[in-house]
N, C-alpha and C positions, 0 to 999 in steps of 0.2 A: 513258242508257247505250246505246251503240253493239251493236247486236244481235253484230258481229264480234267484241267485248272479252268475252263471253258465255264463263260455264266450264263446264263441267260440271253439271248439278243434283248436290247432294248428299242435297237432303231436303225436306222438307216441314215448315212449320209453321202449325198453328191456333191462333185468338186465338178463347175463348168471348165470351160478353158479360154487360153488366153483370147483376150480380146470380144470375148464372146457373153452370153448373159442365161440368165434361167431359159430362155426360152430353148436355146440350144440340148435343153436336156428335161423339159417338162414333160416329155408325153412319157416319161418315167414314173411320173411322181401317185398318178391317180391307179396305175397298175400293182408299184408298190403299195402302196396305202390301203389295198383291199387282204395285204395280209397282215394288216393290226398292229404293225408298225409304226415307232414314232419315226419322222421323214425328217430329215432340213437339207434346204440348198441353200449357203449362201450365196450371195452378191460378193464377189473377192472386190476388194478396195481399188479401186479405178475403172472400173466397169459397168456395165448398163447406165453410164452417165449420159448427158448432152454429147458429149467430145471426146477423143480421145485424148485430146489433153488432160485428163481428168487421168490418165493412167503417171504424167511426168512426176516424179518423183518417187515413187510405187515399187517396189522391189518384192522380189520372188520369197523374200524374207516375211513380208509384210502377208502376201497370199496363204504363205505357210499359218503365219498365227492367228489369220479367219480363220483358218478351216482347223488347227488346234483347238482355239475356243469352243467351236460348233461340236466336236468331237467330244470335250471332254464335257458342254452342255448334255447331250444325251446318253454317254455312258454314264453320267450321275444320275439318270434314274433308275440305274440300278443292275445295266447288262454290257454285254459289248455289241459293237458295234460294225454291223458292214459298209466297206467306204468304196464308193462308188466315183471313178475319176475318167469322165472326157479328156481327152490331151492331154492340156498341160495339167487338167487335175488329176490323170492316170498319175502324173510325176509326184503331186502332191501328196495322193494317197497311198504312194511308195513311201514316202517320207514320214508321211503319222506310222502305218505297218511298221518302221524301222525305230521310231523315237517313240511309239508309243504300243507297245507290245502285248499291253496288258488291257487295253482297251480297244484294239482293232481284231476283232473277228476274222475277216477275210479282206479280200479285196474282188472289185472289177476294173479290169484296166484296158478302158476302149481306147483304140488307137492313139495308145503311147509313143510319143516323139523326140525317140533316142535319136534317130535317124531321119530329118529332112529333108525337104525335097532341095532347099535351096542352098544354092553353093556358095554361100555365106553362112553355114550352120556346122554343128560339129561334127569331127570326124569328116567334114568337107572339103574339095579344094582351093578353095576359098577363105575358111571360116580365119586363117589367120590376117584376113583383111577386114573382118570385120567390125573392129575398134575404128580403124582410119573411116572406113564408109560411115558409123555413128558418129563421130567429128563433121564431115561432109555433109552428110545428111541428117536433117531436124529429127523427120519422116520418111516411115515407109510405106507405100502405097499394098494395102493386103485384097487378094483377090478370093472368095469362097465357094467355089465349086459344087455344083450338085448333078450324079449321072440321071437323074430323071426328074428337073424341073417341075414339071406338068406333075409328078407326083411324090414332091418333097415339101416338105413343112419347110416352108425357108422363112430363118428367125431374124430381125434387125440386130445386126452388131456393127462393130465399127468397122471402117472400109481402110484405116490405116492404124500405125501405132506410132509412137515416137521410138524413136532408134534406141536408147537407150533404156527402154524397156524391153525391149528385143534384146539385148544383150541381157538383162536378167535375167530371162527365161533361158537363155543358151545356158544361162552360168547354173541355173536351176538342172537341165540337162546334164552338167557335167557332173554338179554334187551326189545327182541321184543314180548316176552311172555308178559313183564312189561307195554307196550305201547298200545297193541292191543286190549282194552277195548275205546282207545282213536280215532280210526279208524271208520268216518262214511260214506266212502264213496262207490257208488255203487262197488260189488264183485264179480267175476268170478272165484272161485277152480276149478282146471283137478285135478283128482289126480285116481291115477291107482290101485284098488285093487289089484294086482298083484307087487306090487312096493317092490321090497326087499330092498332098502336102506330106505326107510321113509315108515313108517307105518301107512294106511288107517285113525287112530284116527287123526293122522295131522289135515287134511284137518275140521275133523268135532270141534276138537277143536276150529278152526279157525273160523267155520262159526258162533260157540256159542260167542265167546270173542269178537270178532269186534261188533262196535256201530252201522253199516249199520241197515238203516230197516229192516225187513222180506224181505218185497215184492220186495229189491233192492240187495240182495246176495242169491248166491245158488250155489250148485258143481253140475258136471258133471263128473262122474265118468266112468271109464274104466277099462276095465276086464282082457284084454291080456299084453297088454304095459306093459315095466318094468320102471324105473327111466326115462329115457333118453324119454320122451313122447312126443317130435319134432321129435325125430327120428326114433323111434320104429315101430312096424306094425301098431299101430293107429294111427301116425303122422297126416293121412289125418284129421279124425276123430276132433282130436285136434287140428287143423288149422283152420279147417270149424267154429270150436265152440269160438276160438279168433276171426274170421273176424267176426262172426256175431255179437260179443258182441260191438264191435268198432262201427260195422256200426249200433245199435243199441244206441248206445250213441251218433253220428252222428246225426239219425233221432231226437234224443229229443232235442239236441243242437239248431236242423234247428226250429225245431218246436216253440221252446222256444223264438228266433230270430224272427220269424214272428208275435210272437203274442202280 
């Protein structure tokens, strides 16, 4: 998309990640919100429930067309839109950037999980056992990491998934590997060298495969934080570096409009 053909912003949207709920990405919402921006997070379909039962049947399909809908609600009033994705909503928000070119702005893609920790995931040595362990096993037992307890917002989500939403999401992983060559719009990567669920190469993966200019993507890396990097000891750190990227696509919007 031609920086010139650029509208308006009209708003903001965050994509949580799997297994996880708003809370995992609220202390976003009241930082953005003070730059006059419309905001939405959904709730992806199977999450913040009682159970994680409530994820069985749910496919990465289904995730995709929450967070389409939510998108195409606030570009209709009238601008585009910055899509902001924890995890598995960094994958997401690959996926509107790529299908939906004329209504996605930019992006932020906090520790995107091209690359796992676990050796059951893709590109892993494992991951071709992965199908037979979803047969075996119902469930899988998920563990959430934080490198400074005593000073992390730690949010309620669910402590397992059923297996066979775990394979959706790997297959979410593969599709957006497929896609992200197709991806030119401006980029923002957090991603925490310290991340023990997704592994640092993630993020640089990312920065090589997407079409963005040079001069319009870059990461912003963090040294302490573990996964959860809204909520962790660097949260501030990580906040400061979303608003400024917004209000930074804001200035060029204005700029763009006057001239």
């Amino acid at each position: 998309m031609n920086e010139r053909e650029r509208k308006r912003l009209s708003g903001v949207l965050i994509i949580h990640g799997f297994t996880a709920n708003l809370e995992s990405i609220r202390s976003l919402f009241e930082p953005l919100e003070r730059l006059g921006l419309s905001l939405s997070a959904p709730l992806l379909r199977g999450h913040g429930g009682a159970s994680p039962d409530d994820l069985r049947g749910v496919t990465w399909q289904d995730w995709l067309a929450d967070t389409g809908d939510e998108l195409k609600k606030i570009a209709g009033r009238g601008g585009d839109v910055v899509v902001i994705g924890h995890s598995m909503g960094a994958l997401l928000a690959l996926q509107l950037a790529k299908r939906h070119p004329d209504l996605v702005d930019s992006v932020v893609l906090a520790t995107t999980p091209l690359r796992i920790d676990s050796l059951f995931g893709p590109h892993r040595p494992l991951h071709f056992l992965a199908p037979l362990v979803s047969r075996l096993f119902d469930r899988w037992n998920l563990i959430t990491k934080f490198a400074d307890p005593a000073n992390s917002l730690i949010p309620d989500q669910y402590d397992w998934a059923p297996t066979r939403s775990i394979l959706s999401m790997f297959e979410l992983i593969g599709e957006t590997e497929r896609i992200m060559g197709r991806v030119q719009v401006p980029a923002l990567l957090l991603h925490s060298r310290n991340d023990s669920m997704v592994r640092p190469e993630s993020a640089e993966i990312v920065l090589r495969s997407i079409a963005t200019p040079p001069e319009q993507k870059s990461i912003s890396w963090f040294e302490k934080t573990d996964h959860q990097i809204f909520c962790d000891c660097e949260r501030q750190r990580a906040i400061e570096s979303v608003v400024s990227f917004v209000a930074d696509r804001q200035a060029v919007d204005d700029r763009q409009l006057v001239q």
